[in-house]
C-alpha positions as CSV (number, residue, x, y, z in Angstrom):
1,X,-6.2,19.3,-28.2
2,X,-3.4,21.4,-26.6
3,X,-2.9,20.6,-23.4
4,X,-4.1,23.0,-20.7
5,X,-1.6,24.8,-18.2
6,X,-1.7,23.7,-14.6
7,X,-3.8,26.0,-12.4
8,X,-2.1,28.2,-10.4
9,X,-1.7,28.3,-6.5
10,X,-1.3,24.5,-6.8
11,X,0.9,23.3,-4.3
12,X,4.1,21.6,-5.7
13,X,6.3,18.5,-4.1
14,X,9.6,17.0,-5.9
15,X,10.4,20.3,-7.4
16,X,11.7,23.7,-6.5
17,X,8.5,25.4,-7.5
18,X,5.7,25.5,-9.6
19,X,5.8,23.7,-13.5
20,X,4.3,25.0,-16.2
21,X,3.2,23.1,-19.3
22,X,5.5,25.4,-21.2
23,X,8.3,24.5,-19.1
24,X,7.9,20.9,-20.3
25,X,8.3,21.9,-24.5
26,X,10.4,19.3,-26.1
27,X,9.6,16.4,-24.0
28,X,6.8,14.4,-23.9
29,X,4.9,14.5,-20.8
30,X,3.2,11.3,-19.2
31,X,0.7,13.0,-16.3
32,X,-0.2,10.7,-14.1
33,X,-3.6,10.8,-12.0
34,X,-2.9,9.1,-8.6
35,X,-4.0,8.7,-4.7
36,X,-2.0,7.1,-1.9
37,X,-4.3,5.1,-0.9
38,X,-5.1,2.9,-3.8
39,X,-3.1,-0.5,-4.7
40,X,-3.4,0.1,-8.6
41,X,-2.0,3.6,-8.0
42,X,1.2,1.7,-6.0
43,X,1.1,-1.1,-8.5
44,X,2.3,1.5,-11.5
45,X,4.7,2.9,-9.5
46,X,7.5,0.6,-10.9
47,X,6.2,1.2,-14.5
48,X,6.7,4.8,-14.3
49,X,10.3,3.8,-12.7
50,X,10.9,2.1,-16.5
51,X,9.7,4.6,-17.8
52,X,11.9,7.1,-16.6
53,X,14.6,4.9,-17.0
54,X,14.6,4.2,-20.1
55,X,13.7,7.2,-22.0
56,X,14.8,10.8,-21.2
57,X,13.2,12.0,-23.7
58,X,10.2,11.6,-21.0
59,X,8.8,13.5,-17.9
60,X,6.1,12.4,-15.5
61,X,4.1,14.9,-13.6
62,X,2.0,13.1,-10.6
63,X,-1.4,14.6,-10.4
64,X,-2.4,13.6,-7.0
65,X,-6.3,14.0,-6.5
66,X,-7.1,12.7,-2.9
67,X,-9.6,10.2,-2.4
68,X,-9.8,10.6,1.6
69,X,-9.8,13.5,3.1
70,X,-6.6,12.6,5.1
71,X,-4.9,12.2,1.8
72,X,-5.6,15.5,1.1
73,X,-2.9,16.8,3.2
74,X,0.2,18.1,2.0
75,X,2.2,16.7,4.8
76,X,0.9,13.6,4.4
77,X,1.4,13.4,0.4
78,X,4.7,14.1,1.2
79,X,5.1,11.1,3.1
80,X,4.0,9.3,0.4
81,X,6.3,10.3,-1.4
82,X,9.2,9.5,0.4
83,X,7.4,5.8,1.0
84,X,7.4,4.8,-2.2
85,X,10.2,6.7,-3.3
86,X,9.0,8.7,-6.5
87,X,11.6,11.3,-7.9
88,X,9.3,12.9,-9.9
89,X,7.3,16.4,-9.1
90,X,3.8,16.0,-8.2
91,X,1.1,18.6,-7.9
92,X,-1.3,18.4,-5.3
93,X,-5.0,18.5,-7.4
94,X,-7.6,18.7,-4.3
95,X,-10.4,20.2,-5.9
96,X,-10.1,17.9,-9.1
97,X,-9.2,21.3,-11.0
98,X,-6.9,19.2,-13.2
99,X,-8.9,15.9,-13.1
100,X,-11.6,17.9,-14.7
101,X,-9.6,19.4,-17.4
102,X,-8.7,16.3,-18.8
103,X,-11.7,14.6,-18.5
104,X,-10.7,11.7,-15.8
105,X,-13.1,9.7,-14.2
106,X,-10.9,6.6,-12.2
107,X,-8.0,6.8,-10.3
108,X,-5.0,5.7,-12.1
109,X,-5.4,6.9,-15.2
110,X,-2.8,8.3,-17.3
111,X,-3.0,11.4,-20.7
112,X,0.1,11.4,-23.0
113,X,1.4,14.9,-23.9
114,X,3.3,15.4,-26.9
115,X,6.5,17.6,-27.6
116,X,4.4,20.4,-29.0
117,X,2.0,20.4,-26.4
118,X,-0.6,18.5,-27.7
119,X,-2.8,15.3,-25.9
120,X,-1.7,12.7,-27.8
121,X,-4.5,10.1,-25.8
122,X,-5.4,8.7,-22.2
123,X,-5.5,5.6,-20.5
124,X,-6.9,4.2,-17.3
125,X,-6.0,1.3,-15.5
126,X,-2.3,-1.0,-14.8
127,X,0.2,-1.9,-17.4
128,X,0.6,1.1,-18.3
129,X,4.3,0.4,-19.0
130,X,3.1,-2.6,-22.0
131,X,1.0,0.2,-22.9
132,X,3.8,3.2,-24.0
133,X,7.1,1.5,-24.2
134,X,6.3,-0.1,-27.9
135,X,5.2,3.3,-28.5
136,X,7.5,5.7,-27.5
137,X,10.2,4.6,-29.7
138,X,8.6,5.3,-33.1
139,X,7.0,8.9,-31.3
140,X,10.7,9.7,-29.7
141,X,12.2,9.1,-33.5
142,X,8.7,11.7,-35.4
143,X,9.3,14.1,-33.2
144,X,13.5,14.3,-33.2
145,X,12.6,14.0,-37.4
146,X,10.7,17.4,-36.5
147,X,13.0,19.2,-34.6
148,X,10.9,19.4,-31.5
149,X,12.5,17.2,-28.9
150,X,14.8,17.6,-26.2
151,X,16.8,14.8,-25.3
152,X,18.3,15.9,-22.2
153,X,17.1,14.5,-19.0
154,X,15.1,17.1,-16.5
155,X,16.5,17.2,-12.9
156,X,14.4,18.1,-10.0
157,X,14.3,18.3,-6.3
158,X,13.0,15.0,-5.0
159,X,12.2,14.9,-1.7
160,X,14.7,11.7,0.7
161,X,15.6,10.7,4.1
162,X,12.1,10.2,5.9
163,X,13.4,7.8,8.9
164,X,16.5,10.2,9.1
165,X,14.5,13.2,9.8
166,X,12.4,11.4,12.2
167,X,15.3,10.1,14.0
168,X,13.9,6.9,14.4
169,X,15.3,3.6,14.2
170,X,12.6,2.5,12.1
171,X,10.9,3.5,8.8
172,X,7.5,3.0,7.8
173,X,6.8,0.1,9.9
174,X,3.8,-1.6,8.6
175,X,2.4,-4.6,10.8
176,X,3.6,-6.5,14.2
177,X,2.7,-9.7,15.7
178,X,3.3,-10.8,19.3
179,X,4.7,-14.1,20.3
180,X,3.6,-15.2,24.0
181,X,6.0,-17.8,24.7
182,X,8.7,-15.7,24.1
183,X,7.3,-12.4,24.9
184,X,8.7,-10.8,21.8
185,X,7.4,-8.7,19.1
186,X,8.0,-8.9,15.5
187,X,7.6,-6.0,13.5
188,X,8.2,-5.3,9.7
189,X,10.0,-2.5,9.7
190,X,9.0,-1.7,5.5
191,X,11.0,0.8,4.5
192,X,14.6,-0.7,5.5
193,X,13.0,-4.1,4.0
194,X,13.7,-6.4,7.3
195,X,11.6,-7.7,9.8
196,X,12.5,-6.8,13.6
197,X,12.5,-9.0,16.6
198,X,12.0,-7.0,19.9
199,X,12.0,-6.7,23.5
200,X,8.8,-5.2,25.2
201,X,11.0,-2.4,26.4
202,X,12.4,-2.0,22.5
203,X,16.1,-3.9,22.6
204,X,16.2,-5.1,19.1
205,X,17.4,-9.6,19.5
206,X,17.3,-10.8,15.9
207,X,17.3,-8.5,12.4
208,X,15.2,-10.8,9.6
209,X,16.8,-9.8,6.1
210,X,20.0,-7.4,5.2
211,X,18.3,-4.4,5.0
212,X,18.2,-4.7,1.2
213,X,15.8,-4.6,-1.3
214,X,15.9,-8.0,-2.8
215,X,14.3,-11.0,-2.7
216,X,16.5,-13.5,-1.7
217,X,16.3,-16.7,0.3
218,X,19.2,-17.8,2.6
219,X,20.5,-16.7,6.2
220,X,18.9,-13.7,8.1
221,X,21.5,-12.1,7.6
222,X,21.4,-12.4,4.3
223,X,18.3,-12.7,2.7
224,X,16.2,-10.1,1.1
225,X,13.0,-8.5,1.2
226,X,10.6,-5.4,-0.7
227,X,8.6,-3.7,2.2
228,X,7.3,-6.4,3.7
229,X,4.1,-5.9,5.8
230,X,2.1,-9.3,7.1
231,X,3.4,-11.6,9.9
232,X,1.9,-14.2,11.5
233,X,3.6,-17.0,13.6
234,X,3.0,-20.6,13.8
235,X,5.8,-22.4,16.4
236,X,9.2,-22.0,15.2
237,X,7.8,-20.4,11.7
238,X,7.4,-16.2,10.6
239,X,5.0,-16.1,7.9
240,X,6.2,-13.0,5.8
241,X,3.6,-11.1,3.2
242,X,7.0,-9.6,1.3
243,X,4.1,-7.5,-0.5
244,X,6.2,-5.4,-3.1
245,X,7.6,-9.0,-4.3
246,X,4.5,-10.5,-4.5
247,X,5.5,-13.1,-2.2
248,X,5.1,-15.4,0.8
249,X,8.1,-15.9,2.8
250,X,8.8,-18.1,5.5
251,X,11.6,-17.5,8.4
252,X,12.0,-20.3,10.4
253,X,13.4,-18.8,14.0
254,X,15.2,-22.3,14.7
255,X,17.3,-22.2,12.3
256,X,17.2,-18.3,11.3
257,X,17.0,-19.2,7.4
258,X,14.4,-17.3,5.3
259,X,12.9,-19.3,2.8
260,X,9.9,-18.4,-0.6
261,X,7.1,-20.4,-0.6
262,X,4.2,-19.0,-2.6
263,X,4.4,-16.5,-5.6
264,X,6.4,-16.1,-8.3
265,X,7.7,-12.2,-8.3
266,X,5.6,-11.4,-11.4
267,X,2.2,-9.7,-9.6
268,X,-0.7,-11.8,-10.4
269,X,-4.1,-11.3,-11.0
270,X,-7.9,-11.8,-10.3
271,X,-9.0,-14.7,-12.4
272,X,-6.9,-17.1,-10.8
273,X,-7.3,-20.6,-9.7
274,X,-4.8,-21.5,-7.5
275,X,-1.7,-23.7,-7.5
276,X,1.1,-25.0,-5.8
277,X,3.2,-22.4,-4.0
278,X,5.5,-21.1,-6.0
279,X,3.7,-21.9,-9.3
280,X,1.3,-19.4,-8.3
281,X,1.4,-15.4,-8.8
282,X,0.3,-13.4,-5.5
283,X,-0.7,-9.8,-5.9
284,X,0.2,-7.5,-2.7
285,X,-0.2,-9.8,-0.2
286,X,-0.7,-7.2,2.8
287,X,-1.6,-9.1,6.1
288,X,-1.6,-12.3,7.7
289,X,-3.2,-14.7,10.2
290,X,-3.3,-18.3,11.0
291,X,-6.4,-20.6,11.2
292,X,-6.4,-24.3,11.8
293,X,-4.5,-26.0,9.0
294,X,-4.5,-22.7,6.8
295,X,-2.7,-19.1,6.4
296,X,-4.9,-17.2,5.5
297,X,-3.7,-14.0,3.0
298,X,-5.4,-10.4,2.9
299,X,-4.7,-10.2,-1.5
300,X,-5.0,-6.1,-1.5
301,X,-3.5,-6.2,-4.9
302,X,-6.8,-8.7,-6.2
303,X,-9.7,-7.7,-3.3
304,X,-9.7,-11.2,-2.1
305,X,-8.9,-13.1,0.7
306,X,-6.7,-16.2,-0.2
307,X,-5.2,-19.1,1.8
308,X,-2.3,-21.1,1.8
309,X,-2.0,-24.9,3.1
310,X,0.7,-24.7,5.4
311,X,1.7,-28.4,4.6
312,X,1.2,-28.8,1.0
313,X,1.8,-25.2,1.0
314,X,-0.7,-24.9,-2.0
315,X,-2.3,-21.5,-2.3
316,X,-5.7,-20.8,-3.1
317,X,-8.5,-17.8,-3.5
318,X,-10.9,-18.3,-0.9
319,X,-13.4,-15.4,-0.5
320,X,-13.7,-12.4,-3.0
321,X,-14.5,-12.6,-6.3
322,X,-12.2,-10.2,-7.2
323,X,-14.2,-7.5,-8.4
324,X,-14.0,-4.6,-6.1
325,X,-16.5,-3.5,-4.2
326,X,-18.6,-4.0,-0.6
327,X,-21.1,-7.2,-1.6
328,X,-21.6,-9.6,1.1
329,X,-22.7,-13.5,0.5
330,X,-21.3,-16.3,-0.6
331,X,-17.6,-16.7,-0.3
332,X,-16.7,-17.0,-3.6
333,X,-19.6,-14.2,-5.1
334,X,-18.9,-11.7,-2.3
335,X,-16.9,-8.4,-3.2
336,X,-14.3,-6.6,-1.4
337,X,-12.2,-3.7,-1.3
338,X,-8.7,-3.6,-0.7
339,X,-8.3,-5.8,2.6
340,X,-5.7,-5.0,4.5
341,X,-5.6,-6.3,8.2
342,X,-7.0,-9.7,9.0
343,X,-7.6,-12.1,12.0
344,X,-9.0,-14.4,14.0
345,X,-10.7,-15.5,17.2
346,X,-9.8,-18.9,16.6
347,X,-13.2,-19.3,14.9
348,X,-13.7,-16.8,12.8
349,X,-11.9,-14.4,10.0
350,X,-12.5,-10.9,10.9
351,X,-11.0,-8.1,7.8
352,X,-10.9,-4.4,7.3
353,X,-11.4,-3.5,3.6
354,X,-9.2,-0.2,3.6
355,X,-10.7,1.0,0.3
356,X,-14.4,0.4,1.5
357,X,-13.9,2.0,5.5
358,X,-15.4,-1.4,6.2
359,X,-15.2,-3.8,9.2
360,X,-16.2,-7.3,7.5
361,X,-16.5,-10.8,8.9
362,X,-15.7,-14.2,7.5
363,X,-18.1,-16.9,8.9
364,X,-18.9,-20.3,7.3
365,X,-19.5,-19.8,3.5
366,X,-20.4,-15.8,4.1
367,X,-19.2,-12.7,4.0
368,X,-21.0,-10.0,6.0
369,X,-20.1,-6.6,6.8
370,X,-20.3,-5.0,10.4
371,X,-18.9,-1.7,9.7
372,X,-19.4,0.5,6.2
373,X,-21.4,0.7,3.8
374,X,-19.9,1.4,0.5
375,X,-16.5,2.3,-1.4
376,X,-17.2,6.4,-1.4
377,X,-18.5,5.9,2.5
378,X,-15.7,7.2,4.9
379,X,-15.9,9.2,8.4
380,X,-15.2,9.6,11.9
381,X,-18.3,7.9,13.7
382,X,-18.1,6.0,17.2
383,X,-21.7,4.2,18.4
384,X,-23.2,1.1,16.6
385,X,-22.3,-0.4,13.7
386,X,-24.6,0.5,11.9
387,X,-24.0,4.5,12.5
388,X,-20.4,3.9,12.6
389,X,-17.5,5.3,10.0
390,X,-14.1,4.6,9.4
391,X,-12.1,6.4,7.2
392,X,-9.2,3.5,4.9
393,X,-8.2,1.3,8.2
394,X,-5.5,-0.9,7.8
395,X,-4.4,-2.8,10.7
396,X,-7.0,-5.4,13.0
397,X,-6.5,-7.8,15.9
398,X,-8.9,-9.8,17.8
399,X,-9.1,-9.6,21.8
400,X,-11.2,-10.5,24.3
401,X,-14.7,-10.7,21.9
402,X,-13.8,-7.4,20.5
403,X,-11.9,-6.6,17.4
404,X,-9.0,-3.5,17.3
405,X,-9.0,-1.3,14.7
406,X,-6.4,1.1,13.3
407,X,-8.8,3.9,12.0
408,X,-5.7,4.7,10.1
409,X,-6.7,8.0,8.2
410,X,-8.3,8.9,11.6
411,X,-4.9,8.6,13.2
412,X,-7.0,6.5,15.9
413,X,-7.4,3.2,17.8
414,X,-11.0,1.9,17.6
415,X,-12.6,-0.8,19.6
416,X,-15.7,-3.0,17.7
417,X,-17.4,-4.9,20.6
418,X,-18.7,-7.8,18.8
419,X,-21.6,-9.2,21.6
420,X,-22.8,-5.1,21.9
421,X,-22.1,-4.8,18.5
422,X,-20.5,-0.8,19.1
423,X,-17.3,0.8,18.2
424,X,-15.8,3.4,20.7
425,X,-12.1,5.4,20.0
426,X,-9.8,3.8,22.7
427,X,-7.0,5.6,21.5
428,X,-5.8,9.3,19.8
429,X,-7.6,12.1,19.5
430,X,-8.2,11.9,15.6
431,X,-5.0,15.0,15.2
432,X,-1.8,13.6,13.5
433,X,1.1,14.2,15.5
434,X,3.6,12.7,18.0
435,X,2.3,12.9,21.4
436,X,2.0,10.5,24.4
437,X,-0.1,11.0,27.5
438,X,-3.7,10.0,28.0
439,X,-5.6,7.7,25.3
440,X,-7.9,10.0,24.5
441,X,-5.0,13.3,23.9
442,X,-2.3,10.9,22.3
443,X,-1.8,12.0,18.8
444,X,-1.1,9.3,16.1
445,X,0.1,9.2,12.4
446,X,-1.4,6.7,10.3
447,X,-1.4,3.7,12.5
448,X,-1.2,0.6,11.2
449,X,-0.5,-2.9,12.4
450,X,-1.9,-4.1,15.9
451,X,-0.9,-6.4,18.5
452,X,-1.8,-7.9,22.1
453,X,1.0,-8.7,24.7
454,X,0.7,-8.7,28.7
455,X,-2.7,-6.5,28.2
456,X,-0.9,-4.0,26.2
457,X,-1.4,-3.1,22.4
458,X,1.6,-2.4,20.7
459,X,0.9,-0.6,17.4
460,X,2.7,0.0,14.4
461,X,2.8,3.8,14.0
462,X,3.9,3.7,10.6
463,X,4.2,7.7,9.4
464,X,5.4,8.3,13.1
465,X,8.4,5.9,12.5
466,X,7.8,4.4,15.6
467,X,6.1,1.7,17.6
468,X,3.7,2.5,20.3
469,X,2.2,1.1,23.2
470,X,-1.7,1.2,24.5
471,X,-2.0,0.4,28.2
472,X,-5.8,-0.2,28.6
473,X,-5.4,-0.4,32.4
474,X,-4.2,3.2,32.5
475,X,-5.5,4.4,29.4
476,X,-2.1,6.2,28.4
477,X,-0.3,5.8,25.4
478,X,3.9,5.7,25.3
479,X,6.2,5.2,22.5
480,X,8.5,2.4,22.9
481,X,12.4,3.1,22.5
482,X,13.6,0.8,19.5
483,X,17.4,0.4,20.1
484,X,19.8,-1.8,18.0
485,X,21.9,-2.0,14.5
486,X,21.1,0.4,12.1
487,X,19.7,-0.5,9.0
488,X,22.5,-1.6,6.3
489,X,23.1,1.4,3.4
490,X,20.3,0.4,0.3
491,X,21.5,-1.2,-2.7
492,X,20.8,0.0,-6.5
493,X,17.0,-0.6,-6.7
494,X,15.9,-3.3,-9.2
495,X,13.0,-2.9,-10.9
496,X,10.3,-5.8,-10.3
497,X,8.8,-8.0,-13.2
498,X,5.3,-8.2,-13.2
499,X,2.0,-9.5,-14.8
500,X,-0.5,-7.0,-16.4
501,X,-3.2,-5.7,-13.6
502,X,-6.7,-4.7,-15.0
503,X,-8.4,-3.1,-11.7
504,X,-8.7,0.7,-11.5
505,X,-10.1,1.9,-8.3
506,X,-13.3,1.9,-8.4
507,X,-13.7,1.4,-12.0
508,X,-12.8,-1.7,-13.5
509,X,-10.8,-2.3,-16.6
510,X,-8.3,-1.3,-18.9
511,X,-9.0,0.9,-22.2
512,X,-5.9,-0.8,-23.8
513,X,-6.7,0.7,-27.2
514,X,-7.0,4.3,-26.6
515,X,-3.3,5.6,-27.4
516,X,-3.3,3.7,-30.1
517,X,-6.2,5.3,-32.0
518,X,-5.2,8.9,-30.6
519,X,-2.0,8.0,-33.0
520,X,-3.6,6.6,-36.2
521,X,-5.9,9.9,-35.7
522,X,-2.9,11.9,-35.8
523,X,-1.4,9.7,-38.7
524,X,1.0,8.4,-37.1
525,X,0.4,4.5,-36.5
C-alpha cells in the first residue's frame, strides 16, 4: 500500500508549514497516532526520543486525533507540546481524516512508512521502541543497498520556552498540598523538576531538588527529580510521586535530604504483586494521600490504586484490577481509568479517574462511582450525580463533607456535596484564559492540583503557569505572586529505562507481531 498524502488544510505544530508525504522520500517515516490526555500516549514519548536518537535515517510525524473536546484545540496541543517536550512536527487530525486512512482503531498506535513510500505495517500499544529498533537496522541497510535512503537528519521548527513566555516563575505546576502547622504550601512545580515550598502570599522558603532532570537522592539542593506531580505530608516527611521516574520519593523537611523509597526507574506494569520498596516497579504514580498507616498511590500508568506501608515501606496494588475501564465492586475486581487525584476524609478514599470523567469512591472492600458513567462519557453538567459530567479531571481534595474537583478540561472548580449528593461549578466560567475577579467570570487553564488553607483553595493552574487562590467567603478568584530563585539552566536529558507497557487506551494489548509479518510479506525477514 502506498502511503496516502496528509489532507490538506491540516493545521501543522513543530514545523514551518505543512509536510507532505513526498517531502519525507528517502527516510522512513514512523507516524504516530496520539492524544494528550492518555498515559500510554506519554509513556512512548521517550521511545520515540530513542528513536530519533539513534537513527537519522528516521522521521516521526505526530498524528494527534483528540479524544476530548478540549484537546482538540490547537492552543492547547501546543501546550502539550512544549510539556512533554517533543521536537518533532505534529499535525493536528480532529476529524480522524488520517486515523481513517490508515485504518486506526486505539490511541497509540503506530504505521511504519518505508523510503519509497510504502506501509511497511502498524502497531498499537507501548514498547514500541523493543518493537522497531531490532528492525530498523537490517531495513536502514535494504534500503541504502537500493539507493533510496537519505541519511541526513531533518530539522524542524520545534516549538520551546513555555514558562518564559508566560513569565511565570513556575512551569506546569501539577499538584499542591497544604501544611497547617506551618501554614505553607508545597507545590510541584513539574516542568523545572523541583518541588516548591511557599508562603500564602507567594515568597518562595525552601526549593526541593536542583532544578534538574535526574533522579538523584541527596541534599535539596542537590537531588533530582522528572516532573514530579503527588505530595502528601506526614509530620516532618514530603511524600513525592516523581511520576516520569516511576518513583516514590521521600523529602524529609528536618533534615532537607531527599531520599527513594519505592520503584525501581524501569516503569512497571499491571500484573504485579507487590514487594518491598524499591524491589518493586511503579508505573506513573500521579497523586498522593495519606490514610492511617498507609500512602496511598493514584498508579495512572496501571489504572489502579496502590499503597505503600509507610514503615515497612512495602508497596502493594490495592484496588483496580488493572484493566481499564469504569467497573465498580470488589477492590481487587473493580476497573478504573486513569486516576489521577486522590484523597481522603480521614475515612474514606475518594479518586477522580481522568480517563473515565468519573468521581469514584473507595469504601471498605468497594469501589463505587458517584460521578460518570463510562470511558467515552465526558461533558459539562452541574446537578446530581447522577446527571452530572466532567470532562478528564485531575486534581481532588476533600473539605467539609464535600469533595473539590478540578474539572480540568472544563477549565473549572467543581463542588460534589457528598450528604446532597450534587455537584455545582464554584469556580471559572468553563473559557480558558487568565482572568481573576468573581468565581463565576474567573477564567482557568487546565487546573490541576487542589488544596485547603485558612478557608481558601489554592489551585495548581498548571497551563496558566501559575497558582491560584479561591476565596469562598468572597467568591473571587486571585492569582498568587510566586517570587524567589529561578529555576537552575536544564541539563542534557537522559533518556529513562523502562519495562514494556501493554495498555492502549481503551483497547487493551499489544499486536507485537504485526511488523514483523508486514516484512516477511515483503520478503524481507
Amino acid at each position: 500500500m502506498l502511503a496516502p498524502d496528509f489532507p490538506p488544510g491540516l493545521p501543522w505544530l513543530n514545523t514551518d508549514g505543512p509536510i507532505l508525504i513526498a517531502d519525507l522520500r528517502g527516510k522512513f517515516v514512523l507516524l504516530d497516532f496520539w492524544t494528550y490526555c492518555c498515559i500510554n500516549c506519554m509513556h512512548v514519548i521517550p521511545d520515540l526520543k530513542r528513536l530519533e536518537e539513534k537513527y537519522p535515517e528516521l522521521v516521526v510525524i505526530g498524528v494527534h486525533s483528540a479524544k476530548f473536546p478540549n484537546e482538540q484545540k490547537v492552543e492547547n496541543i501546543r501546550e502539550a507540546i512544549l510539556r512533554y517536550d517533543l521536537e518533532h512536527p505534529v499535525v493536528v487530525d480532529n476529524q480522524f481524516l488520517i486515523w481513517k486512512q490508515y485504518g486506526v482503531s486505539a490511541w497509540p498506535s503506530f504505521i511504519l512508512i518505508a523510503p519509497d513510500g510504502q506501509v511497511i505495517g502498524s502497531a498499537s500499544g507501548e514498547g514500541i521502541f523493543e518493537r522497531l529498533d531490532p528492525l530498523l537496522p537490517g531495513l536502514i541497510q535494504e534500503y541504502e543497498r537500493r539507493g533510496l535512503l537519505r541519511a541526513e537528519r531533518l530539522a524542524f521548527s520545534p516549538l520551546k520556552n513555555a514558562d518564559a513566555a508566560s513569565g511565570s516563575f513556575l512551569s506546569f505546576p501539577g499538584k499542591v498540598v497544604a501544611d497547617p502547622g506551618s501554614r505553607r504550601l508545597f507545590v510541584s512545580d513539574s516542568n523545572h523538576h523541583r518541588i516548591l515550598a511557599l508562603s500564602t502570599e507567594g515568597a518562595v522558603l525552601e526549593v526541593i531538588g536542583s532544578g534538574r532532570q535526574g533522579r538523584g537522592d541527596g541534599p535539596f539542593a542537590e537531588a533530582t527529580f522528572f516532573r514530579p506531580q503527588g505530595l502528601a505530608l506526614d509530620g516532618d516527611h514530603l511524600w513525592i510521586a516523581d511520576t516520569e521516574n516511576h518513583l516514590i520519593r521521600r523529602a524529609d523537611l528536618s533534615s532537607g535530604r531527599v531520599e527513594t523509597v519505592a520503584g525501581t526507574g524501569l516503569q512497571g506494569h499491571a500484573g504485579q504483586a507487590g514487594g518491598p520498596g524499591l524491589q518493586q516497579a511503579l508505573s506513573s504514580p500521579w497523586d498522593l494521600t495519606v490514610l492511617g498507616e498507609y500512602l496511598y498511590i493514584a498508579m495512572a500508568g496501571t489504572h489502579q490504586i496502590w499503597r505503600l506501608d509507610r514503615r515497612s515501606l512495602a508497596t502493594e496494588p490495592w484496588a483496580g484490577s488493572g484493566r481499564e475501564g469504569l467497573v465498580d465492586g470488589p477492590l481487587a475486581a473493580a476497573q478504573l481509568a486513569q486516576p489521577s487525584g486522590i484523597c481522603s476524609d480521614g475515612q474514606s478514599l475518594y479518586f477522580v479517574d481522568s480517563e473515565a470523567s468519573a468521581l469514584r469512591v473507595c469504601k471498605g472492600d468497594e469501589v463505587s462511582t458517584l460521578i460518570g458513567t463510562g470511558l467515552f462519557d465526558f461533558g459539562d453538567l452541574d446537578g446530581p450525580f447522577a446527571k452530572a459530567r466532567l470532562q478528564h479531571p485531575l486534581g481532588i481534595c476533600c473539605q467539609d463533607g464535600a469533595v473539590y474537583i478540578a474539572d480540568t478540561y472544563n477549565h473549572r472548580i467543581k463542588r460534589a456535596d457528598l450528604l446532597a449528593r450534587v455537584v455545582e461549578t464554584v469556580a471559572g466560567s468553563g473559557s480558558p484564559g487568565r482572568i481573576d475577579g468573581a468565581a463565576e467570570m474567573a477564567e482557568l487553564r487546565e487546573p490541576g492540583g487542589l488544596a485547603f488553607l485558612d478557608g481558601s483553595l489554592y489551585l495548581a493552574d498548571t497551563n496558566n503557569h501559575r497558582i491560584r487562590v479561591y476565596h469562598p467567603r468572597d467568591g473571587t478568584v486571585l492569582t498568587m505572586p510566586v517570587e524567589g530563585p529561578p529555576p537552575r539552566p536544564a541539563a542534557k536529558k537522559g533518556r529513562q529505562a523502562r519495562e514494556k507497557g501493554c495498555t492502549t487506551c481503551g483497547v487493551p494489548g499489544l499486536d507485537t507481531g504485526i511488523f514483523d509479518r508486514a516484512l516477511r510479506s515483503r520478503g524481507m525477514k
